[in-house]
C-alpha positions as CSV (number, residue, x, y, z in Angstrom):
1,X,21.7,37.0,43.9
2,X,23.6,34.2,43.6
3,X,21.3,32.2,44.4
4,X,18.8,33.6,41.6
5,X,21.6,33.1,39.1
6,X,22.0,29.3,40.2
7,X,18.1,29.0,39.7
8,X,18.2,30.5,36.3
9,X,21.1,28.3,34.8
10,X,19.2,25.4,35.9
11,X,16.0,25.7,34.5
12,X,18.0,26.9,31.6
13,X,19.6,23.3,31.6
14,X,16.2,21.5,32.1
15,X,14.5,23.3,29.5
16,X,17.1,21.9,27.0
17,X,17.1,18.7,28.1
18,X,13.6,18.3,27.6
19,X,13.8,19.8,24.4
20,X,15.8,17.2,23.5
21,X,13.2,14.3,25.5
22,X,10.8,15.3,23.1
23,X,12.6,15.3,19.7
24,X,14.5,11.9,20.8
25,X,10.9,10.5,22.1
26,X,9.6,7.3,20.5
27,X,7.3,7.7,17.7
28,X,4.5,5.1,18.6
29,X,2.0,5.6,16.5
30,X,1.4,6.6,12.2
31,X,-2.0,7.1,10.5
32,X,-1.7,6.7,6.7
33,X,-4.0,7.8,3.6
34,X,-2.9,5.7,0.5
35,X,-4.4,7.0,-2.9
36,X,-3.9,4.4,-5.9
37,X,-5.1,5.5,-9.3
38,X,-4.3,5.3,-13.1
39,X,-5.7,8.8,-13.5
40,X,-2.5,9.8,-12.0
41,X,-0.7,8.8,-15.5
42,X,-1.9,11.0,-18.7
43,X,-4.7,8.8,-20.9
44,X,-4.7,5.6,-18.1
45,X,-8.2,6.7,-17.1
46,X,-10.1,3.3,-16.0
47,X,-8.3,0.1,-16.7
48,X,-7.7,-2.6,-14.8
49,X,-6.8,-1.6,-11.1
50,X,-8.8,1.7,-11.8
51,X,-8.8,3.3,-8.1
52,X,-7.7,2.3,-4.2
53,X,-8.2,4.4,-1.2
54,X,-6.7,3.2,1.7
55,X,-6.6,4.6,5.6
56,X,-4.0,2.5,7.7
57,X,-3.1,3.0,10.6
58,X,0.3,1.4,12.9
59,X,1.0,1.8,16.5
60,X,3.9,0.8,18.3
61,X,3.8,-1.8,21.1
62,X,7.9,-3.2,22.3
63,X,10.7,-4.6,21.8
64,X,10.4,-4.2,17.6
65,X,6.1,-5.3,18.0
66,X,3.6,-3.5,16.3
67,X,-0.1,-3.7,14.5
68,X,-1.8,-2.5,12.2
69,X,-5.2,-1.6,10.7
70,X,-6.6,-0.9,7.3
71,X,-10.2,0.1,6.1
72,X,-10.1,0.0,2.0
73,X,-11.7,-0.1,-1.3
74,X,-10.5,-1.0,-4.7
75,X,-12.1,-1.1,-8.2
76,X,-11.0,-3.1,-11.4
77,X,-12.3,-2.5,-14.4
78,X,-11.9,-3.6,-18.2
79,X,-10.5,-1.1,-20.6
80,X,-13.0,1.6,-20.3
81,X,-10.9,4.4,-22.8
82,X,-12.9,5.7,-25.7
83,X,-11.1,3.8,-28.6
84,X,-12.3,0.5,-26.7
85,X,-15.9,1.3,-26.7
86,X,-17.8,-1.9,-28.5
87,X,-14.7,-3.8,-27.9
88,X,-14.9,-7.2,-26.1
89,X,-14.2,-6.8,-22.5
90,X,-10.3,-8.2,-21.2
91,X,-11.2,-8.5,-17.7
92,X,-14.4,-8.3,-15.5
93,X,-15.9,-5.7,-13.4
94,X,-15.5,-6.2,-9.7
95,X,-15.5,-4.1,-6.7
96,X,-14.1,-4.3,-3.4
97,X,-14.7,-3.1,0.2
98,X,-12.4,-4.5,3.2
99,X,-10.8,-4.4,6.6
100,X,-7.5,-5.8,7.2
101,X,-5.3,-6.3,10.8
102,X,-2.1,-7.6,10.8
103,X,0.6,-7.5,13.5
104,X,4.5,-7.1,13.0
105,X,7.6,-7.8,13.9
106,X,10.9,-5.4,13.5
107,X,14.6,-6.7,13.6
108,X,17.6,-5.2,12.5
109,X,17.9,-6.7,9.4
110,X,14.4,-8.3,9.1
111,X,11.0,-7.6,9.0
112,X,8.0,-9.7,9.4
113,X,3.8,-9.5,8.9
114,X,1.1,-11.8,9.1
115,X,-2.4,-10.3,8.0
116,X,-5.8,-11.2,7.7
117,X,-8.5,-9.9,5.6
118,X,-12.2,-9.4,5.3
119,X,-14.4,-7.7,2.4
120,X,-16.9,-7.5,0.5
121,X,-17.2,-7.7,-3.4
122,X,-19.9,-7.4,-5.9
123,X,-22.7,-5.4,-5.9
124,X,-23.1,-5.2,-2.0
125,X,-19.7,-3.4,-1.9
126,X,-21.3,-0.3,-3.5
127,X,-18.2,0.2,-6.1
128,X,-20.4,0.3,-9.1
129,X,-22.7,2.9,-7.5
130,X,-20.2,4.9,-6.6
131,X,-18.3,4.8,-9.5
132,X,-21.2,5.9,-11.7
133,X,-21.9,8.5,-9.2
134,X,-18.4,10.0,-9.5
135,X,-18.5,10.1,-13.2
136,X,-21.9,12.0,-12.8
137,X,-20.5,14.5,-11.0
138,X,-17.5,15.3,-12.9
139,X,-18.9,15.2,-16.1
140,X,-17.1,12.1,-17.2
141,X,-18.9,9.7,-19.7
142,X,-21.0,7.2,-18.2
143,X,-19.2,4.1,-17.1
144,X,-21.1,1.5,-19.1
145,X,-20.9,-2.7,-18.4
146,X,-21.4,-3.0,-14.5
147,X,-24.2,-5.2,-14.4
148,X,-21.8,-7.7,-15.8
149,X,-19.8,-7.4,-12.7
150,X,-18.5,-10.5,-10.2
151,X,-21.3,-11.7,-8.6
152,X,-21.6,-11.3,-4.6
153,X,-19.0,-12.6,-2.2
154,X,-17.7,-12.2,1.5
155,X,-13.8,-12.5,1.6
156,X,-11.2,-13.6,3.7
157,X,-7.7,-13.9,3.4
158,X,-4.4,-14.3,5.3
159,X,-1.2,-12.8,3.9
160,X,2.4,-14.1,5.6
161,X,5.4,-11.0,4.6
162,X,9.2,-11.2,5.4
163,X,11.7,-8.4,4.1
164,X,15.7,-9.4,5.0
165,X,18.1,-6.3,4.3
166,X,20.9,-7.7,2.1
167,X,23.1,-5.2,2.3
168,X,24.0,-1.6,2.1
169,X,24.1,1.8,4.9
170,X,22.5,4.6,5.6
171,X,23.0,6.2,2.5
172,X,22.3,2.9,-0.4
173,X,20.8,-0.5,0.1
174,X,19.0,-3.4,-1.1
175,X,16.3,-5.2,0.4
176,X,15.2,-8.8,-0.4
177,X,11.0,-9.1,-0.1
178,X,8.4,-11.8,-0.3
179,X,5.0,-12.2,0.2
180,X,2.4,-15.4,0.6
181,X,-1.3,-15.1,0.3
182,X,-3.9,-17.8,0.9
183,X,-7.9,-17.1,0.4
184,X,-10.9,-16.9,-1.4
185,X,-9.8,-12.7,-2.6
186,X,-5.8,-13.6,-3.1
187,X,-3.9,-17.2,-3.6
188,X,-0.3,-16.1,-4.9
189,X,3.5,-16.1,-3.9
190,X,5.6,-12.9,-4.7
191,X,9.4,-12.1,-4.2
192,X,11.7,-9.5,-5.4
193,X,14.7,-7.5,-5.0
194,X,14.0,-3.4,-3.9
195,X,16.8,-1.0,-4.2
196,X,16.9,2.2,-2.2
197,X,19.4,5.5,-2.6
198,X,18.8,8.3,0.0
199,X,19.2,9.5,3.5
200,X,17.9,5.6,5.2
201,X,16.5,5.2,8.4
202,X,17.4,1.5,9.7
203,X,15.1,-1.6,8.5
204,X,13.0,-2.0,11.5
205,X,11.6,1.5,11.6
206,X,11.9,2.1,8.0
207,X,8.9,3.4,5.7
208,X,9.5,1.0,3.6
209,X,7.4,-1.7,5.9
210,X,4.5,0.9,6.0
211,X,5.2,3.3,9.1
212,X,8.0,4.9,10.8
213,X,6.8,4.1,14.2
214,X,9.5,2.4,16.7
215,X,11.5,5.6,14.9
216,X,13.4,8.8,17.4
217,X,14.3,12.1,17.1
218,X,13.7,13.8,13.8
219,X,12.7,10.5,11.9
220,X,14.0,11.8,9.1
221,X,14.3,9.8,5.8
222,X,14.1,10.6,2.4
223,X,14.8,8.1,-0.7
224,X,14.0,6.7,-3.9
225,X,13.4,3.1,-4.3
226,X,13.0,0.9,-7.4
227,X,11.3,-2.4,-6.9
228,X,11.1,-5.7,-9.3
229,X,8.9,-8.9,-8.1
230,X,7.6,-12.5,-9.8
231,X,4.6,-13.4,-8.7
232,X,3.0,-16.8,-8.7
233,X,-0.6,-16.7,-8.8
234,X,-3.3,-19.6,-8.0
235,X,-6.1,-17.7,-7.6
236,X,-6.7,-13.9,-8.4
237,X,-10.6,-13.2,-6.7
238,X,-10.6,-9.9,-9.1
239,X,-11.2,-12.4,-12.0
240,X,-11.8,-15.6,-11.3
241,X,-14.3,-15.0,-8.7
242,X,-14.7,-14.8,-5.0
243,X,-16.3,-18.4,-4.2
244,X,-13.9,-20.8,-5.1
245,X,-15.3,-21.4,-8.9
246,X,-14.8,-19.9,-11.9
247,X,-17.3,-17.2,-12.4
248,X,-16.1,-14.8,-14.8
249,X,-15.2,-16.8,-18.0
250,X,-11.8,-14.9,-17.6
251,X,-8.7,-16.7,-16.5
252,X,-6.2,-15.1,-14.4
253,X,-2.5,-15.2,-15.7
254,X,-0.7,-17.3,-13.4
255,X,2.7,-15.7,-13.9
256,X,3.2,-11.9,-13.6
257,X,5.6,-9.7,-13.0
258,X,6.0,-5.8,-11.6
259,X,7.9,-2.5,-11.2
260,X,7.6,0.0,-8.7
261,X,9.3,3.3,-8.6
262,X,8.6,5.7,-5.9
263,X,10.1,8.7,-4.1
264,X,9.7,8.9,-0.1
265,X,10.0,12.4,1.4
266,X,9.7,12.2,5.4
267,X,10.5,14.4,7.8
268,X,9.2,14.8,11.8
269,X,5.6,14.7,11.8
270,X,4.9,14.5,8.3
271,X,5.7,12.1,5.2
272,X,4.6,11.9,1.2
273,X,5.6,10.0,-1.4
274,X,4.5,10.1,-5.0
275,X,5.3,6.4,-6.9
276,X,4.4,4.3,-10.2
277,X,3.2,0.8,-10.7
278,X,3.7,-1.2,-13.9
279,X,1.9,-4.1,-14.0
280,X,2.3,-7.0,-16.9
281,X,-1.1,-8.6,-18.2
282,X,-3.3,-9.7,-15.3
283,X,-4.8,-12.0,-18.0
284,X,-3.6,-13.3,-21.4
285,X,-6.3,-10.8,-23.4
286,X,-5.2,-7.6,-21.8
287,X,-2.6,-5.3,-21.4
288,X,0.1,-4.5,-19.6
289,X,-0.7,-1.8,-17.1
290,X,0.5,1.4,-15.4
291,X,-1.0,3.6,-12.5
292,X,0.1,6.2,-9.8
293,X,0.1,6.6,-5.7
294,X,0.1,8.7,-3.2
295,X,0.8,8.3,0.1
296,X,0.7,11.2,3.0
297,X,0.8,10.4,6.4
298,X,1.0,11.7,10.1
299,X,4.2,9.9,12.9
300,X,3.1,10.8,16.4
């Protein structure tokens, strides 16, 4: 009887302590859907960085290393609203399909990414069709001015990212972030301050580099950030073309700035966040410019 008792208590114990095995195991691996779109904000239907949809996905390797894939399309358009109908056009059409892979690097305090990407723009990326199909199907006027879009090019680019916490806790902190980009889709420098309030996981396993994975236990962490960058731009591929010469007969605005707002709600498994993007002019006859995101993704 005793014996039986003694039996009991330990699988009792070992039960538990696997319990806690798997809610302290490492999360390795995050797949992502990001959905960019000025629809998202009332009466910012189709201008300027009109619609992204972007599937990532980030796997843990050791000692802070990861990588990461993307598959992607964007669309930019000129201001397509109603009043602007006749109107000369502030920016040119151009669509984008791409792949990108980047691997990454996860300190304490730092955070580091080096990225390359491939795509297609023009008409053999399919945007136009698609868009045109979309509006078909919802009912939506017909988008008019595509055959005056960029002209045919394969991209590649190489982006080089570092973040460096600054300082703060678990509850408050503030992040310092750059980013360099060199290519025929993207020439640019960008830095900026970001400032997070919330319940913070550490920097290396943070959302705020894309994924959670490295992260333990519950992963739980749930924020709201506010971002401000300068950007530096040489070449924007989304107006000036995507071979090295000026193809549009727009110029891109080589100084910019932008604000990003977004609230992070993650938990376990599962993660959303809901943010806003302004953007100033992205060339010196259009507007400023405001969209939405969404983000939902899967830790495992």
């Amino acid at each position: 009887m005793k014996l039986r008792a003694c039996f009991v208590i330990l699988l009792f114990i070992t039960g538990i302590h696997e319990g806690i095995a798997v809610q302290d195991s490492l999360r390795k691996s995050q797949a992502s859907i990001r959905l960019e779109n000025d629809a998202y904000i009332p009466g910012r239907m189709d201008r300027y960085y009109s619609n992204g949809i972007k599937l990532d996905f980030h796997h843990y390797l050791r000692a802070g290393k990861s990588f990461s894939f993307t598959l992607g399309k964007e669309m930019y358009t000129p201001d397509l609203r109603e009043d602007k109908i006749g109107a000369p056009i502030d920016r040119p059409f151009v669509g984008l399909v791409f792949f990108e892979t980047g691997i990454q690097w996860r300190k304490n305090r730092w955070f580091y990414e080096i990225s390359a990407l491939g795509g297609l723009m023009g008409p053999q990326s399919g945007i136009d069709r698609l868009h045109i199909w979309y509006h078909e199907l919802a009912g939506f006027p017909k988008p008019i001015g595509w055959e005056e879009q960029l002209p045919n090019s394969i991209l590649g680019n190489i982006y080089a990212g570092a973040k460096f916490n600054l300082l703060g806790n678990s509850i408050a902190d503030i992040t310092l972030s750059g980013r360099a980009a060199v290519g025929n889709w993207d020439q640019s420098l960008q830095v900026g301050p970001i400032f997070r309030l919330g319940k913070l996981l550490p920097l290396s396993v943070s959302q705020l580099n894309g994924s959670r994975v490295g992260s333990t236990g519950k992963s739980l962490e749930q924020y709201f950030q506010l971002g401000f960058f300068a950007r530096q731009t040489f070449w924007n591929g989304s107006i000036d073309g995507g071979n090295f010469r000026q193809e549009s007969g727009f110029q891109a605005s080589s100084q910019s700035w932008s604000c990003t707002a977004d609230l992070v709600l993650n938990y376990k498994n599962i993660g959303f966040s809901y943010g806003l993007s302004f953007q100033s002019r992205d060339t010196p006859s259009a507007e400023n410019h405001i969209y939405g995101k969404i983000m939902l993704h899967w830790l495992f």
